[in-house]
C-alpha positions as CSV (number, residue, x, y, z in Angstrom):
1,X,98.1,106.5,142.4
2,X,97.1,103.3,141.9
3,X,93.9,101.6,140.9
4,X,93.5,105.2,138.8
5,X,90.3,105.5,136.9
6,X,90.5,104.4,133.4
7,X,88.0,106.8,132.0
8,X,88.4,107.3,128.4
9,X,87.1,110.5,128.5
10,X,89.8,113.0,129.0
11,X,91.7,112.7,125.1
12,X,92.9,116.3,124.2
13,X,91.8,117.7,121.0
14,X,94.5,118.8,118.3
15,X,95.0,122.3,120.0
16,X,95.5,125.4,118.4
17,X,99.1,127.3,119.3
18,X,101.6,125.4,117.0
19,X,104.2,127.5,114.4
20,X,102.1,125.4,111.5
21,X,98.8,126.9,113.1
22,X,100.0,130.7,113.6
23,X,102.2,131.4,109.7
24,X,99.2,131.2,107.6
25,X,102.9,130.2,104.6
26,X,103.4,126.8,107.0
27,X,101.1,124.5,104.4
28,X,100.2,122.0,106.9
29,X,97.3,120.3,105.6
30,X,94.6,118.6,106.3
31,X,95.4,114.6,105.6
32,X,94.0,114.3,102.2
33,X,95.6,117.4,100.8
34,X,99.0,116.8,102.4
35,X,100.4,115.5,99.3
36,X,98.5,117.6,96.7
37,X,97.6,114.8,95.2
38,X,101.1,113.6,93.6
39,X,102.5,110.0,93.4
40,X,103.8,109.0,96.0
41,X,107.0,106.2,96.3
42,X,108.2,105.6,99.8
43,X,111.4,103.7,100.6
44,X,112.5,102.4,103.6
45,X,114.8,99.0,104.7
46,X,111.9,97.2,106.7
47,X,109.2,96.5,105.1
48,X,105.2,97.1,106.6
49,X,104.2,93.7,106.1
50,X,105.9,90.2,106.3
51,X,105.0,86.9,104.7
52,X,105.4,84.2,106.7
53,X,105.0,80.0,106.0
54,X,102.8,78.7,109.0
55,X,102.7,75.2,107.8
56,X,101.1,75.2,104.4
57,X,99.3,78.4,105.1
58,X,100.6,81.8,104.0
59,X,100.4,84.4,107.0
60,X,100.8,88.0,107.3
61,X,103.0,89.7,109.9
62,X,101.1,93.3,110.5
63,X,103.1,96.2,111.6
64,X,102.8,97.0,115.5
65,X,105.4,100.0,116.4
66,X,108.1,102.4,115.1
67,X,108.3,103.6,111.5
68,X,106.9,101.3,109.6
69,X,103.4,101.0,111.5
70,X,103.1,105.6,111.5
71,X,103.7,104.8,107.8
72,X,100.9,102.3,106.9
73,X,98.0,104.2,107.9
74,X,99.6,106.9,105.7
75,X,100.4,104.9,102.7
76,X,96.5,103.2,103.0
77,X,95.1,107.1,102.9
78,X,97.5,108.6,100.5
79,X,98.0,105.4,98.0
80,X,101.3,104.9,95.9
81,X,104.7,102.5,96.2
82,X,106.7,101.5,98.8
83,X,110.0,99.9,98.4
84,X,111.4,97.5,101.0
85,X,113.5,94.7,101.6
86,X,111.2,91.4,101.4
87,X,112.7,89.3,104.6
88,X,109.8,87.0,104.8
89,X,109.9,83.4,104.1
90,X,107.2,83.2,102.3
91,X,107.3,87.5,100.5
92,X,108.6,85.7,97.0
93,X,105.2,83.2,96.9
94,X,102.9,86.3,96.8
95,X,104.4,88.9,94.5
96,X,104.1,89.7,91.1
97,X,107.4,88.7,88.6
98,X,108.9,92.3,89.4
99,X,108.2,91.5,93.6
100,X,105.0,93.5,93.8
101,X,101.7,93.0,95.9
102,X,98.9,94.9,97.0
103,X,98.1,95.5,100.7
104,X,97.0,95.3,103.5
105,X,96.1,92.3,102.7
106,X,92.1,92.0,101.9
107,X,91.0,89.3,103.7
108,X,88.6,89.8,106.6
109,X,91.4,91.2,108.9
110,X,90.4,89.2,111.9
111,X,92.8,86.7,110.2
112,X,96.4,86.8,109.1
113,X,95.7,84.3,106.2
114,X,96.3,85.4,103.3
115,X,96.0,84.3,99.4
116,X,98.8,84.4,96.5
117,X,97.1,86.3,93.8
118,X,99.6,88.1,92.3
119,X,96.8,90.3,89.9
120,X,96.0,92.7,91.9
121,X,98.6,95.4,92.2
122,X,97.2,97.4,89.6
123,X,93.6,97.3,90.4
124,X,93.9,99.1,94.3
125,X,90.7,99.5,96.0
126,X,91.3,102.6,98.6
127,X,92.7,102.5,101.6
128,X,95.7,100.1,99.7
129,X,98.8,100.6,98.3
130,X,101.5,98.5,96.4
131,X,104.1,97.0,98.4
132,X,107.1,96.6,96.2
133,X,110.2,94.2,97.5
134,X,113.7,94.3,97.2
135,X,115.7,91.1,97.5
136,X,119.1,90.5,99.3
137,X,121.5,87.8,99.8
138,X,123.0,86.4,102.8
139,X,125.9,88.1,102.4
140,X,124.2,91.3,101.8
141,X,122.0,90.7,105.1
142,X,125.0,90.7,106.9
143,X,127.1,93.1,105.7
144,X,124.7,95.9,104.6
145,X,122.1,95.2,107.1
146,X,124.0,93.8,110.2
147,X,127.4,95.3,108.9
148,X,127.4,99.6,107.7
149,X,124.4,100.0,108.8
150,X,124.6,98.4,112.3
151,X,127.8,98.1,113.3
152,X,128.9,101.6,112.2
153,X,126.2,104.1,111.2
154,X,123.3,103.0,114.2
155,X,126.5,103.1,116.9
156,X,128.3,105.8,115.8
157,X,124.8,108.2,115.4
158,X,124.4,107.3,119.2
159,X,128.0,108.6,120.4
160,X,128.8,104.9,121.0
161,X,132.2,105.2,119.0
162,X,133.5,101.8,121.7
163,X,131.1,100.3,119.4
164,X,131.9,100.7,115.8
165,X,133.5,98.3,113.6
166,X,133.9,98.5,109.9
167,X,135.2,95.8,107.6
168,X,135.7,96.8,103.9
169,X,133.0,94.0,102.8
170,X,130.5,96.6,104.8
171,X,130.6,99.5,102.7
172,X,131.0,97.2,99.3
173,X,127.6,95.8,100.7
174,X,126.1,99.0,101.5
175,X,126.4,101.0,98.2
176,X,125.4,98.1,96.5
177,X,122.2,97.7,98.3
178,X,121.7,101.3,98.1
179,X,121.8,101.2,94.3
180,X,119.6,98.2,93.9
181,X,116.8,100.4,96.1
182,X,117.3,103.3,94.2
183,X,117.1,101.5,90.8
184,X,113.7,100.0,92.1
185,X,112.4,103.4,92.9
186,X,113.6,105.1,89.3
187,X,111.7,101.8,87.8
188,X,108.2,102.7,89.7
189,X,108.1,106.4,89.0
190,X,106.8,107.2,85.3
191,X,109.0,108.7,83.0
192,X,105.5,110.8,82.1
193,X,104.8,112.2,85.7
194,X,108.4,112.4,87.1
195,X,107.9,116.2,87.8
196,X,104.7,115.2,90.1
197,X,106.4,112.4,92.0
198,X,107.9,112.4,95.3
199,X,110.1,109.8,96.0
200,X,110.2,109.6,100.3
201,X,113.4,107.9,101.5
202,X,113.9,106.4,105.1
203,X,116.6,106.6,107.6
204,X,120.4,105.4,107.9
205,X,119.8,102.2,105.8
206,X,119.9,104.4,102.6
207,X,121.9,107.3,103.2
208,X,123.6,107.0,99.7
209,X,119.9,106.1,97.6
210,X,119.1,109.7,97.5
211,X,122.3,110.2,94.9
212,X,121.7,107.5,93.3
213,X,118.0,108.3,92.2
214,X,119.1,111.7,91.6
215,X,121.2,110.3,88.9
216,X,118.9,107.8,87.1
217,X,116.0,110.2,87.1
218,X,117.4,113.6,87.2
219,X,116.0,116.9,88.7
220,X,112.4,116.4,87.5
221,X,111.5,114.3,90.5
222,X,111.2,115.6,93.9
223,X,113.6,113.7,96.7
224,X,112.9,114.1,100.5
225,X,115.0,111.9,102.8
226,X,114.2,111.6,106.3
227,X,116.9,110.2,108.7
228,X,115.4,108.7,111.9
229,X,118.1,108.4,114.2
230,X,120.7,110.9,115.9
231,X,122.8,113.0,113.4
232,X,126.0,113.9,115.9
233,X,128.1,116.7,116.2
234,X,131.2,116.8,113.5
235,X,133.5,115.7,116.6
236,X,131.8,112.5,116.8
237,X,130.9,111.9,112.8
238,X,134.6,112.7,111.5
239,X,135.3,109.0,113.2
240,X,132.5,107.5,110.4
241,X,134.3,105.7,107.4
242,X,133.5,107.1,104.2
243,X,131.8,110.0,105.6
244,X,132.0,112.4,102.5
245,X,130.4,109.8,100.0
246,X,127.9,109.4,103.0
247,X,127.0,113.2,103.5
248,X,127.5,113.6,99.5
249,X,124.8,110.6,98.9
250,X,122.2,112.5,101.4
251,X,122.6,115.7,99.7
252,X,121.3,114.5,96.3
253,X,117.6,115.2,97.9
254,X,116.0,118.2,97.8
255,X,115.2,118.3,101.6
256,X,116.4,116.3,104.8
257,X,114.6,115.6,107.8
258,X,115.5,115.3,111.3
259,X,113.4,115.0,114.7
260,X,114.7,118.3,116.1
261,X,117.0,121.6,115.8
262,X,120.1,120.2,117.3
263,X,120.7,117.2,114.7
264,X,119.8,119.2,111.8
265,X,122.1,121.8,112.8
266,X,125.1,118.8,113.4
267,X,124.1,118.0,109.8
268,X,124.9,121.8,108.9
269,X,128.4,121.5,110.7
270,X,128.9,118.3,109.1
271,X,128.3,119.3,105.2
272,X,130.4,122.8,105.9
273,X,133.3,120.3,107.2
274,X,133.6,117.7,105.4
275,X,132.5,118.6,101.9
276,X,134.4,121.2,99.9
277,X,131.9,122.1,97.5
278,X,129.3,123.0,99.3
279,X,128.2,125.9,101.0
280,X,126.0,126.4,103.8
281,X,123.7,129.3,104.7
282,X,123.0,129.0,108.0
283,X,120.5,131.2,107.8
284,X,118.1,129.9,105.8
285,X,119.1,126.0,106.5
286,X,120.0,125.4,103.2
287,X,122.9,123.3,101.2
288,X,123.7,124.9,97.6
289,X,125.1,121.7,95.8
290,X,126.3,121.2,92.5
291,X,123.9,123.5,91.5
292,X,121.2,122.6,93.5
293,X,119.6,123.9,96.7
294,X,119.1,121.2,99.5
295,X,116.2,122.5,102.8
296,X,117.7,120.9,106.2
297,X,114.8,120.7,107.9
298,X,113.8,119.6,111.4
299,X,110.4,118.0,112.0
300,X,109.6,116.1,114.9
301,X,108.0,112.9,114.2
302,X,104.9,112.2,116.1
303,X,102.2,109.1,116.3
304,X,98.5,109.0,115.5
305,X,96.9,110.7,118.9
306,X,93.5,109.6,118.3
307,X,94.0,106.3,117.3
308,X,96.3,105.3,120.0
309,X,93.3,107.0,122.4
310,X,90.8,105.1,121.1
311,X,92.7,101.8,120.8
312,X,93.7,101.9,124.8
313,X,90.0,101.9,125.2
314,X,89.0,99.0,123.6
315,X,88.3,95.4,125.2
316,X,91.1,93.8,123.8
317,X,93.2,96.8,125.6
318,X,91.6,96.9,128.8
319,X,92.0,93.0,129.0
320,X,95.5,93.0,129.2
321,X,96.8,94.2,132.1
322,X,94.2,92.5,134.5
323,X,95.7,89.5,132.5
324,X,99.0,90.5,133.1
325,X,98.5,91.4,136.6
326,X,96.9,87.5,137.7
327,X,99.7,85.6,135.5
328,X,102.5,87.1,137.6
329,X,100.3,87.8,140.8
330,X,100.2,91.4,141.0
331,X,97.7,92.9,143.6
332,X,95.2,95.3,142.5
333,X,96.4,98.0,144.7
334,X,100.1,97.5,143.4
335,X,101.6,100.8,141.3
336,X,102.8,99.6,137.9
337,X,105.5,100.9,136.4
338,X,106.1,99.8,132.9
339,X,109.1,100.1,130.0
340,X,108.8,99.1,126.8
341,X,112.3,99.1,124.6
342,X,114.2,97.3,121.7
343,X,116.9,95.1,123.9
344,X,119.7,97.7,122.6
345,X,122.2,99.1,124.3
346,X,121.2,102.3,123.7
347,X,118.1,102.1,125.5
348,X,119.4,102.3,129.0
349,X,117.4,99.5,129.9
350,X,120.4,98.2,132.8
351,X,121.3,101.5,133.8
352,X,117.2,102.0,135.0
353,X,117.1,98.4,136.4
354,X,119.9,99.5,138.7
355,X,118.1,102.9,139.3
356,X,115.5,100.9,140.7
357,X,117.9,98.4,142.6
358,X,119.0,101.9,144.5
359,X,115.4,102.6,145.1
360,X,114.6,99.7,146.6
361,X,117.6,99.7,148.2
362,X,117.1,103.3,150.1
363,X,113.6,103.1,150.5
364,X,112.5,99.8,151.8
365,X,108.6,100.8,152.2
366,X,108.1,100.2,148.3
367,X,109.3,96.3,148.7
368,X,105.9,94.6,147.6
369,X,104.1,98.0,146.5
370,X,105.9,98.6,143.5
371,X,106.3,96.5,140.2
372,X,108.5,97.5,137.1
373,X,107.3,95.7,133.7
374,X,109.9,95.9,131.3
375,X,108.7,94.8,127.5
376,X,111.8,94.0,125.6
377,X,112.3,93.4,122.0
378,X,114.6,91.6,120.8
379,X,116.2,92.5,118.0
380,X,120.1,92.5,115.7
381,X,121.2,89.0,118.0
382,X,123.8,88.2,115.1
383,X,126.0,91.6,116.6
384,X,127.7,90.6,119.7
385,X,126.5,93.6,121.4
386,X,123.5,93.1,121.2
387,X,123.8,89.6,122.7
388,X,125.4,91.3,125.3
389,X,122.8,93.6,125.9
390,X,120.4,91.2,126.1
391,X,122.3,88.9,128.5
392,X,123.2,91.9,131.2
393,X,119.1,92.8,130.8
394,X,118.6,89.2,131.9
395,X,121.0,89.6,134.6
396,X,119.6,92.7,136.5
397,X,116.0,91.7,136.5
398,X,117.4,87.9,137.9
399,X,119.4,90.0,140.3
400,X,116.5,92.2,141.2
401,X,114.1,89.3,142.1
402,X,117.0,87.4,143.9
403,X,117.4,90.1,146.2
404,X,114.3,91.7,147.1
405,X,111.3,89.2,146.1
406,X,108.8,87.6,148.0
407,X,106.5,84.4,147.5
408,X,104.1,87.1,147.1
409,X,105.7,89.6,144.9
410,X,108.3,90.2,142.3
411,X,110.1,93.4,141.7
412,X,110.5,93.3,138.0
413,X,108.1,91.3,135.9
414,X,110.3,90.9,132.5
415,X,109.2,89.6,129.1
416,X,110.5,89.3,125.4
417,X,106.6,88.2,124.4
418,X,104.9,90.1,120.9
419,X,102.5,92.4,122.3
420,X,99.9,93.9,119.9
421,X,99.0,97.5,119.7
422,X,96.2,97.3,121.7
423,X,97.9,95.5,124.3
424,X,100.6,97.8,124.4
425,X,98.7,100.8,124.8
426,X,96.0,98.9,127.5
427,X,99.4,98.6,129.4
428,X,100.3,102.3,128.9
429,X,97.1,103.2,129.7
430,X,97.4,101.4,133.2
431,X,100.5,101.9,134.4
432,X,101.5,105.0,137.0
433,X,104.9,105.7,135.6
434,X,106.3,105.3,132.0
435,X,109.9,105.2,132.2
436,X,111.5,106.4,128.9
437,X,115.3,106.5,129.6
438,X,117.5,105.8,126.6
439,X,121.0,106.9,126.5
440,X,120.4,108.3,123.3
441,X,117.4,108.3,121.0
442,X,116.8,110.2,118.0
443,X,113.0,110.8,118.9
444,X,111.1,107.8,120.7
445,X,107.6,107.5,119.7
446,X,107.0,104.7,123.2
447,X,107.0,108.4,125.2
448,X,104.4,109.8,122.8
449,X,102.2,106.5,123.0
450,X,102.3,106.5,126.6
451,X,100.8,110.1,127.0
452,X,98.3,109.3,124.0
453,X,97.1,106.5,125.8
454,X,96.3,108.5,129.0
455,X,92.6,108.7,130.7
456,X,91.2,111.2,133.3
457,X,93.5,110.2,136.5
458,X,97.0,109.9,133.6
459,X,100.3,108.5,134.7
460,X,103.4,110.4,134.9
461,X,106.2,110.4,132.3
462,X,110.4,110.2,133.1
463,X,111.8,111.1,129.8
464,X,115.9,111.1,129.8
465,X,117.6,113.9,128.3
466,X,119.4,112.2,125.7
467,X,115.7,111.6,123.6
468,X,114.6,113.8,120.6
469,X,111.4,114.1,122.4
470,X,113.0,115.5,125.1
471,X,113.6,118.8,123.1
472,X,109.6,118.9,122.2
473,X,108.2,118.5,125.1
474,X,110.8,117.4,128.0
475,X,109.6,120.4,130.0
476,X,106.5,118.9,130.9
477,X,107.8,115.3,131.9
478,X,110.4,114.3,134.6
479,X,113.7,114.9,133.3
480,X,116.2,112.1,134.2
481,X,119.7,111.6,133.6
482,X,119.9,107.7,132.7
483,X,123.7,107.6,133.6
484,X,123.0,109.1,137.1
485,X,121.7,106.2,139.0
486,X,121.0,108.1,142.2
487,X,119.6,111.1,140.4
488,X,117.9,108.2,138.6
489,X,116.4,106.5,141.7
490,X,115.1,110.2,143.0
491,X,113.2,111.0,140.1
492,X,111.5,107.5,140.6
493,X,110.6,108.6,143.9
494,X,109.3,111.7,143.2
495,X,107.1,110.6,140.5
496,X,105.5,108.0,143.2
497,X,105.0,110.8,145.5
498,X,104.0,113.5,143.0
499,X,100.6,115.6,143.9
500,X,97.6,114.5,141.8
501,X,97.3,118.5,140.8
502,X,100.8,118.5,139.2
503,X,100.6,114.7,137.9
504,X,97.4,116.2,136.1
505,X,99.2,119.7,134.8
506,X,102.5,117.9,133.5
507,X,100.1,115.4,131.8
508,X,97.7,117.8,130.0
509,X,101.2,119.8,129.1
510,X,102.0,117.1,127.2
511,X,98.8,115.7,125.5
512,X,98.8,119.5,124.1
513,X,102.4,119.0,123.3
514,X,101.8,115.7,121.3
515,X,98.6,116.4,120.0
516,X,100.0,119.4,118.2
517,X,102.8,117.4,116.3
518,X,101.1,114.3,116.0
519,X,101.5,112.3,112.5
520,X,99.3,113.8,110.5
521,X,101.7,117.1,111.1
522,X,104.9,115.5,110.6
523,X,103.1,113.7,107.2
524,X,102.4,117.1,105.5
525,X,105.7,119.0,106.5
526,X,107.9,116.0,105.6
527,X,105.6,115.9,101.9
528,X,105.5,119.6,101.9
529,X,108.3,121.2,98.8
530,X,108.6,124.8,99.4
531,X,107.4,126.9,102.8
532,X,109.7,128.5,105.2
533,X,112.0,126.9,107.4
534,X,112.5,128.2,111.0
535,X,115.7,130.0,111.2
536,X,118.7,127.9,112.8
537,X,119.2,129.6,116.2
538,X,123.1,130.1,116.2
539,X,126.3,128.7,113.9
540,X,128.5,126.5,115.5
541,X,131.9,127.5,116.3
């Protein structure tokens, strides 16, 4: 397999075949009618773009992966407000006196410099939007940010309960933050166009903003929260501190979002335990609430297929990995494999490092013919676990090398550099294998990219069970159980030695797969206020 052919040719169309495409009720909609032309205020913790001090110069930081970066093209096309915490050095010397600017940033964008005029957030050109900032302390950093939301929600939504740790100054942190958000969203929606705005909340950060806007702004304005991450099982959430006021802040939203069936219907279990008044009908996925009907809905997130095609094509993309190949001496003939994770120890990042240790191990013949890249980013270093993480990662690949490299090859080529889209995606474009193996992942959008980024002779995808975007479209890929490091190793092996025929079948499976819930689709369910919801397939005992 390798040396494949890098054709750009083969890019699947969005096919037909999807639930949205056969129930002529399902109002997905093309982009620009998506969001029926209301205003539209999004709110999430990180913010799209980042000003930085480089010197005397005023830089921007672009988004280059997860949420934020789906978001931007959206926000550019649909216009509106989004609401985010301003963590750049230099995000105060470029707002306006209530912390608004206009971007992306208009300068020719072959540059990150950027001006300070502060005018311009209410004369938008298209394709821009008004990026509106929230400011925190130190102390609110920590225990909001690195505190609730890290240290109990993210850990607890991953069945990591070994994890957890809650001190009260968390949760005092947390609904404060939460309110401030919320009382920046009720302050950018007009009091005269309330009933045609949606306000679009994001993830665990701001479980409780949802409540807080409903009781500011009342039930004119339409709330959609989408949470990001895992929802678990009521077994697992009864150990989460202040779990009613949690669930309770959530359900002041008119619909919730989760990547697939199984957390939506945890969320279900969850509202029917835990909180006494309200009821649950299973069989419409609905919450009646204080007079009030919430829609649980689950809508797999999905990435922008064509633009991630045509970005693995271009010269910057198809640069990089001859780049990367003579900096650490790769031969041409050499079959990459490549990983590409947040350094968190729900990634599984050690637990595939010693999958391939066995590999190399048992099957000797791939010593100098096989070459993992792993991509890590680091991320949360103030939370010892993470540090931990990051210092066992560094131990394998040392280990690794130690043990089975050569003056002439290495067996794990590891690095903590900022990659750009198009580098990323020239490297998912190249590589044989794309190892997705998390422990637990509420969707994982790297999987998506990698199939995206496919040509005419594609790669083959090991996905791990415990990913949302194994319930999509795991049947096409190679499953693998992360915490089974033989079972691991085999499904290595049998990716290297899989039949170009099959390679080819699982990989135009899953460009169909993808390409039918890409971003655009997730976009106008997410927006969408009334429709049917797909039944829930059973109540839990």
């Amino acid at each position: 397999m390798s040396g494949r052919d890098l054709d750009p040719g083969n890019r699947h169309a969005k096919a037909l075949g999807t639930d949205a495409d056969l129930d002529p009720d399902s109002g997905v909609d093309t982009p620009g009618e998506r969001n029926g032309g209301r205003n539209l205020i999004v709110v999430s913790n990180r913010q799209p773009y980042s000003h930085e001090y480089d010197g005397e110069t005023v830089t921007v930081d672009r988004p280059t992966g997860g949420v934020t970066a789906g978001l931007d093209p959206v926000m550019r096309e649909l216009g509106g407000t989004w609401i985010a915490w301003g963590d750049g050095d230099a995000d105060r010397a470029v707002v306006d006196d209530v912390g608004r600017v206009t971007v992306p940033p208009s300068e020719d964008s072959s540059s990150n410099a950027v001006s300070s005029d502060r005018s311009r957030t209410d004369d938008r050109e298209q394709g821009e939007y008004t990026l509106r900032r929230v400011w925190l302390s130190d102390a609110e950093v920590q225990n909001y940010y690195y505190g609730f939301s890290n240290q109990v929600l993210w850990p607890l939504c991953h069945s990591f309960l070994g994890h957890v740790h809650c001190d009260g100054a968390f949760w005092d942190a947390y609904r404060t933050v939460n309110q401030r958000f919320a009382a920046n969203a009720a302050t950018s929606a007009s009091d005269d166009v309330l009933a045609d705005t949606t306000i679009w909340i994001h993830d665990y950060h701001l479980a409780l903003a949802p409540r807080a806007i409903r009781r500011q702004l009342g039930s004119a304005v339409d709330v959609a929260q989408f949470w990001h991450i895992p929802w678990p099982d009521w077994n697992t959430f009864r150990a989460c501190p202040r779990r009613q006021d949690l669930v309770r802040g959530l359900l002041g939203a008119d619909r919730i979002g989760f990547h697939t069936n199984r957390y939506a219907e945890n969320f279900l279990e969850c509202v029917s335990t835990a909180v006494d008044d309200a009821a649950v009908d299973w069989s419409d996925r609905r919450v009646r609430y204080r007079d009030r009907e919430i829609s649980i809905r689950a809508i797999p997130m999905g990435v922008p297929v064509d633009d991630v095609a045509e970005t693995a094509t271009t010269a910057e993309a198809t640069a990089f990995p001859a780049r990367l190949r003579a900096q650490h001496g790769i031969e041409a003939g050499t079959t990459l494999a490549v990983g590409v994770d947040r350094l968190d120890y729900s990634k599984g990042i050690p637990e595939r490092l010693r999958a391939l240790e066995s590999l190399l191990d048992d099957t000797p013949d791939l010593r100098g013919d096989l070459t993992y890249i792993q991509v890590g980013s680091v991320t949360r270093e103030t939370i010892p676990a993470y540090r931990a993480i990051q210092e066992e990662v560094a131990d394998c690949v040392e280990r690794l090398n130690d043990r089975f490299g050569t003056d002439d090859w290495q067996p794990v080529v590891y690095t903590t550099a900022h990659l750009s889209q198009a580098e990323l995606f020239g490297l998912y474009r190249e590589a044989d294998l794309g190892i997705v193996s998390p422990l637990r992942d509420g969707m994982n959008l790297v999987a998506q990219e990698y199939v995206a980024a496919q040509g005419s002779d594609p790669g083959v995808l090991l996905l791990s069970r415990g990913t949302g975007a194994y319930d999509e479209f795991g049947e096409h890929a190679l499953a693998l159980n992360p915490c089974d490091v033989s079972d691991f190793a085999t499904t290595i092996e049998d990716a290297l030695a899989m039949p170009d025929d099959e390679r080819r079948r699982r990989m135009d499976g899953l460009s169909r797969a993808v390409s039918e819930r890409d971003l655009d689709s997730w976009v106008s369910q997410c927006l969408r206020q009334d429709g049917k919801q797909p039944r829930v397939r059973h109540q839990p005992t």
